[in-house]
C-alpha positions as MATLAB code, in Angstrom:
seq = 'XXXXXXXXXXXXXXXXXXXXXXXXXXXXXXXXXXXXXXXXXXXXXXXXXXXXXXXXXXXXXXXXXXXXXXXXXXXXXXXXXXXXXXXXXXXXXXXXXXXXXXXXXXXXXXXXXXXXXXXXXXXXXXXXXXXXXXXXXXXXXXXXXXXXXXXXXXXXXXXX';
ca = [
     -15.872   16.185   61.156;
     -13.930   14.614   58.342;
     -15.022   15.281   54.652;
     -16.011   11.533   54.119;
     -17.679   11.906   57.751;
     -19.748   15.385   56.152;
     -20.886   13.566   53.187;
     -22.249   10.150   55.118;
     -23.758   12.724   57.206;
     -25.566   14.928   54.219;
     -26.468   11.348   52.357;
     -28.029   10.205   55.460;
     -29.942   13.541   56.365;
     -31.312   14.374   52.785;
     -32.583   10.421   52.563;
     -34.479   11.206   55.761;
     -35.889   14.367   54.463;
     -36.937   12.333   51.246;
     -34.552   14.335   48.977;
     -33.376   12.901   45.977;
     -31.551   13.298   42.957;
     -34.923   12.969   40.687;
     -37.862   15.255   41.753;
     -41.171   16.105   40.060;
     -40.203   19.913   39.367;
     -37.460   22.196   39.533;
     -36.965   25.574   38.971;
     -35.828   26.420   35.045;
     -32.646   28.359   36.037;
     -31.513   25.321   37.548;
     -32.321   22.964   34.827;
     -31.283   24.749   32.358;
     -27.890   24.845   34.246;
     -27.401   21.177   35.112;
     -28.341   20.546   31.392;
     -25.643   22.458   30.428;
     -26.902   25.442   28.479;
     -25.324   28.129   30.296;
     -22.363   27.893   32.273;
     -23.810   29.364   35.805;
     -26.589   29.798   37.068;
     -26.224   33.556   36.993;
     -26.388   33.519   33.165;
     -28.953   31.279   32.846;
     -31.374   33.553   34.887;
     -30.206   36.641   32.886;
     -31.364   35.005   29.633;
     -34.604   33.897   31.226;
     -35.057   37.680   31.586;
     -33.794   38.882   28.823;
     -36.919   36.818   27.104;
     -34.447   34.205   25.351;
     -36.456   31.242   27.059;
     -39.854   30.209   26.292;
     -42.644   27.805   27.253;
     -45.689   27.405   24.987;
     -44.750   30.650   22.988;
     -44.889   32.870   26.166;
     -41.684   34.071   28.213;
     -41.066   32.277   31.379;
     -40.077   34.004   35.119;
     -36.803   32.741   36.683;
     -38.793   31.023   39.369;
     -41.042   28.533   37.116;
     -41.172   24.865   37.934;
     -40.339   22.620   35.023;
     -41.756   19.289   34.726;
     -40.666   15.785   32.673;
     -42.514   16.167   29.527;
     -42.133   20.528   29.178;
     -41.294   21.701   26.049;
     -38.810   24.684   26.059;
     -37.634   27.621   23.043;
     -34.389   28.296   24.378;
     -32.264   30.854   22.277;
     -28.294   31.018   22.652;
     -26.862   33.687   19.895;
     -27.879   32.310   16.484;
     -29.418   29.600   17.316;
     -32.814   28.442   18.624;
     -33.355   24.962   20.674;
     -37.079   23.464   20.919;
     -36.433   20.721   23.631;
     -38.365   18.413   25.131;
     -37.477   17.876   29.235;
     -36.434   13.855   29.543;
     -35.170   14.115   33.444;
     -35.061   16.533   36.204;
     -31.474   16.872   37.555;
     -30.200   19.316   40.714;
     -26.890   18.381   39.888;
     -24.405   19.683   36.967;
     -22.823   16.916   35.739;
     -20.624   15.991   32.506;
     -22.106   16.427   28.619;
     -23.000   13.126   28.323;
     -25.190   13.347   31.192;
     -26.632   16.397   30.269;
     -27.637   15.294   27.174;
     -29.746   12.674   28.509;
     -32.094   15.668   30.413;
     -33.577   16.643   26.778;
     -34.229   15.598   23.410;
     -34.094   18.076   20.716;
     -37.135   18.478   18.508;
     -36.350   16.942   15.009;
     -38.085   20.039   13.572;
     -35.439   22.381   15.613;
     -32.225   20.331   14.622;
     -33.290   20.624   10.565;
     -34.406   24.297   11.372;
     -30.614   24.716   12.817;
     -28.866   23.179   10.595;
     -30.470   24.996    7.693;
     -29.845   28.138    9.519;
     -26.078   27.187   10.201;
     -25.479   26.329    6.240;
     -27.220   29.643    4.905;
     -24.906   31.981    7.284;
     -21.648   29.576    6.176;
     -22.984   30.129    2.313;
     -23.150   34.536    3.447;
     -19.787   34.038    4.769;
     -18.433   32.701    1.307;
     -19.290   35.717   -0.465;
     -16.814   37.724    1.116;
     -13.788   38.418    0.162;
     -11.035   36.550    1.835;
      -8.548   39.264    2.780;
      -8.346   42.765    2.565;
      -7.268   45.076   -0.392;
      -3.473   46.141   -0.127;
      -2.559   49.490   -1.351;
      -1.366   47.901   -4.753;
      -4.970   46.884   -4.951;
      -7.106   49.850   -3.975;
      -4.788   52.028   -6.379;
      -6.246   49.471   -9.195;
      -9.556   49.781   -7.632;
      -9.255   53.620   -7.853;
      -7.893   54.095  -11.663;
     -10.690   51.350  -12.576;
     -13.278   53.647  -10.728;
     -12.038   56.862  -12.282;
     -12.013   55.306  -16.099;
     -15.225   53.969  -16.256;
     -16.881   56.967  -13.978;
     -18.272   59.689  -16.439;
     -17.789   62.297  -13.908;
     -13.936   62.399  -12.086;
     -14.165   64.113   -8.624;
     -12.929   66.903   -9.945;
     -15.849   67.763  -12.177;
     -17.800   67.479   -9.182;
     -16.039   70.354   -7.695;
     -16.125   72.243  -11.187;
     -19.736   73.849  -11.473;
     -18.469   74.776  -15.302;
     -18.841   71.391  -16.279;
     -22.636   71.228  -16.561;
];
Protein backbone atom coordinates (compact mmCIF):
# COMPACT_ATOMS: atom_id res chain seq x y z
CA UNK A 1 0.00 0.00 0.00
CA UNK A 2 1.14 3.38 -1.20
CA UNK A 3 1.47 6.31 1.35
CA UNK A 4 -1.44 8.31 -0.34
CA UNK A 5 -3.26 4.73 -0.43
CA UNK A 6 -2.41 4.49 3.84
CA UNK A 7 -3.76 7.83 4.47
CA UNK A 8 -7.28 7.44 2.29
CA UNK A 9 -7.33 4.32 4.18
CA UNK A 10 -6.76 5.90 7.95
CA UNK A 11 -9.22 9.02 6.83
CA UNK A 12 -11.76 6.58 5.85
CA UNK A 13 -11.41 4.17 8.96
CA UNK A 14 -11.21 6.90 11.76
CA UNK A 15 -14.53 8.68 9.99
CA UNK A 16 -16.19 5.30 10.49
CA UNK A 17 -15.09 4.98 14.01
CA UNK A 18 -16.45 8.65 14.54
CA UNK A 19 -12.93 10.05 15.25
CA UNK A 20 -12.26 13.47 14.69
CA UNK A 21 -9.98 16.18 14.96
CA UNK A 22 -12.30 18.06 17.75
CA UNK A 23 -13.40 15.85 20.73
CA UNK A 24 -15.08 16.71 24.05
CA UNK A 25 -11.89 15.79 26.26
CA UNK A 26 -8.44 14.91 26.00
CA UNK A 27 -5.90 14.02 28.18
CA UNK A 28 -3.69 17.29 29.53
CA UNK A 29 -0.28 15.85 28.44
CA UNK A 30 -1.56 15.90 25.10
CA UNK A 31 -3.04 19.28 25.07
CA UNK A 32 -0.64 20.83 26.57
CA UNK A 33 1.63 19.40 23.76
CA UNK A 34 -0.39 20.24 20.65
CA UNK A 35 -0.71 23.77 22.25
CA UNK A 36 2.72 24.06 22.20
CA UNK A 37 3.96 24.42 25.75
CA UNK A 38 6.42 21.78 25.86
CA UNK A 39 8.14 20.37 23.07
CA UNK A 40 7.17 16.43 23.62
CA UNK A 41 5.03 14.86 25.19
CA UNK A 42 7.59 13.35 27.51
CA UNK A 43 8.25 16.79 29.06
CA UNK A 44 4.99 17.81 29.30
CA UNK A 45 4.07 14.78 31.58
CA UNK A 46 7.25 15.36 33.68
CA UNK A 47 6.06 18.88 34.56
CA UNK A 48 2.56 17.63 35.26
CA UNK A 49 4.42 15.65 37.95
CA UNK A 50 6.70 17.73 39.02
CA UNK A 51 3.41 19.88 40.27
CA UNK A 52 4.10 22.80 37.62
CA UNK A 53 0.41 22.35 36.24
CA UNK A 54 -2.67 23.17 37.99
CA UNK A 55 -6.46 23.08 37.77
CA UNK A 56 -8.57 25.02 40.30
CA UNK A 57 -5.47 25.51 42.65
CA UNK A 58 -4.91 21.69 43.01
CA UNK A 59 -2.15 19.63 41.01
CA UNK A 60 -3.42 17.60 38.19
CA UNK A 61 -2.40 13.59 37.29
CA UNK A 62 -0.97 13.02 33.77
CA UNK A 63 -4.10 11.16 32.84
CA UNK A 64 -6.86 14.05 33.46
CA UNK A 65 -9.35 14.87 30.76
CA UNK A 66 -9.45 18.53 29.84
CA UNK A 67 -12.49 20.09 28.61
CA UNK A 68 -13.34 23.54 26.35
CA UNK A 69 -13.87 26.03 28.99
CA UNK A 70 -10.87 24.52 31.81
CA UNK A 71 -8.86 26.90 33.27
CA UNK A 72 -5.15 25.84 33.70
CA UNK A 73 -1.84 27.40 36.09
CA UNK A 74 0.79 26.21 33.98
CA UNK A 75 4.40 27.19 35.17
CA UNK A 76 7.48 27.14 32.62
CA UNK A 77 10.77 28.61 34.57
CA UNK A 78 9.87 32.17 35.60
CA UNK A 79 6.88 32.45 34.43
CA UNK A 80 3.29 31.46 35.29
CA UNK A 81 0.35 31.06 32.51
CA UNK A 82 -3.47 31.14 33.76
CA UNK A 83 -5.20 29.94 30.47
CA UNK A 84 -8.40 29.40 29.56
CA UNK A 85 -8.90 26.02 27.06
CA UNK A 86 -10.59 27.56 23.58
CA UNK A 87 -10.28 24.06 21.46
CA UNK A 88 -9.31 20.55 21.95
CA UNK A 89 -6.63 19.51 19.39
CA UNK A 90 -4.84 15.74 19.02
CA UNK A 91 -2.69 17.19 16.61
CA UNK A 92 0.62 19.48 17.04
CA UNK A 93 0.43 21.91 14.65
CA UNK A 94 2.24 25.41 13.88
CA UNK A 95 2.18 28.59 16.60
CA UNK A 96 -0.44 30.19 15.06
CA UNK A 97 -2.59 27.31 15.49
CA UNK A 98 -1.67 26.71 18.81
CA UNK A 99 -2.45 29.87 19.89
CA UNK A 100 -5.94 29.60 18.95
CA UNK A 101 -6.34 26.40 21.72
CA UNK A 102 -6.13 29.11 24.71
CA UNK A 103 -6.55 32.53 25.71
CA UNK A 104 -4.39 33.90 28.33
CA UNK A 105 -6.02 35.44 31.37
CA UNK A 106 -5.61 39.31 31.18
CA UNK A 107 -4.77 39.12 34.91
CA UNK A 108 -1.75 36.52 34.03
CA UNK A 109 -0.31 38.58 31.00
CA UNK A 110 -0.10 42.01 33.43
CA UNK A 111 1.09 39.61 36.30
CA UNK A 112 3.96 38.48 33.63
CA UNK A 113 4.84 41.29 32.34
CA UNK A 114 5.31 42.98 35.69
CA UNK A 115 7.30 40.05 36.71
CA UNK A 116 9.48 40.18 33.42
CA UNK A 117 10.26 44.16 33.99
CA UNK A 118 11.20 43.79 37.83
CA UNK A 119 13.89 40.86 37.03
CA UNK A 120 15.18 43.18 33.77
CA UNK A 121 15.30 46.29 36.47
CA UNK A 122 17.59 43.37 39.11
CA UNK A 123 19.60 42.70 36.14
CA UNK A 124 20.56 46.51 35.71
CA UNK A 125 22.09 46.73 38.96
CA UNK A 126 24.88 44.68 38.14
CA UNK A 127 27.82 45.51 37.06
CA UNK A 128 28.46 45.06 33.42
CA UNK A 129 31.82 43.27 33.31
CA UNK A 130 34.13 41.98 35.62
CA UNK A 131 36.97 43.75 37.63
CA UNK A 132 40.48 43.40 35.84
CA UNK A 133 43.46 43.15 37.99
CA UNK A 134 44.13 47.00 37.47
CA UNK A 135 40.79 47.28 39.14
CA UNK A 136 40.73 44.94 42.11
CA UNK A 137 44.33 46.38 43.03
CA UNK A 138 42.26 49.88 43.32
CA UNK A 139 39.57 48.04 45.02
CA UNK A 140 42.17 46.62 47.50
CA UNK A 141 44.30 49.96 48.42
CA UNK A 142 40.69 51.71 48.69
CA UNK A 143 39.69 48.83 51.16
CA UNK A 144 42.91 48.96 53.14
CA UNK A 145 42.79 53.06 53.54
CA UNK A 146 39.55 53.48 54.73
CA UNK A 147 39.61 50.00 56.92
CA UNK A 148 40.70 50.92 60.58
CA UNK A 149 42.11 47.58 61.06
CA UNK A 150 44.75 46.24 57.99
CA UNK A 151 44.88 42.38 57.96
CA UNK A 152 47.80 42.48 59.56
CA UNK A 153 46.54 43.85 62.84
CA UNK A 154 44.24 41.11 62.73
CA UNK A 155 47.02 38.70 62.98
CA UNK A 156 48.82 41.02 65.65
CA UNK A 157 47.07 40.26 69.12
CA UNK A 158 49.41 43.42 70.42
CA UNK A 159 47.29 45.72 68.75
CA UNK A 160 44.33 45.70 71.15
Amino acid sequence: MSKSNRKEHSREHSAENGASNQTESMRIDKWLWAARFFKTRSLAKAAIEGGKVHHDGDRVKVSKEVRIGMELTIQQGFDKKTVQIKALSAQRGGAPQAQLLYDETEMSVARRELLSSQRKLHNLARPEHRPSKKDRRQIHKFKEKNNQYSVADWHNDDAY
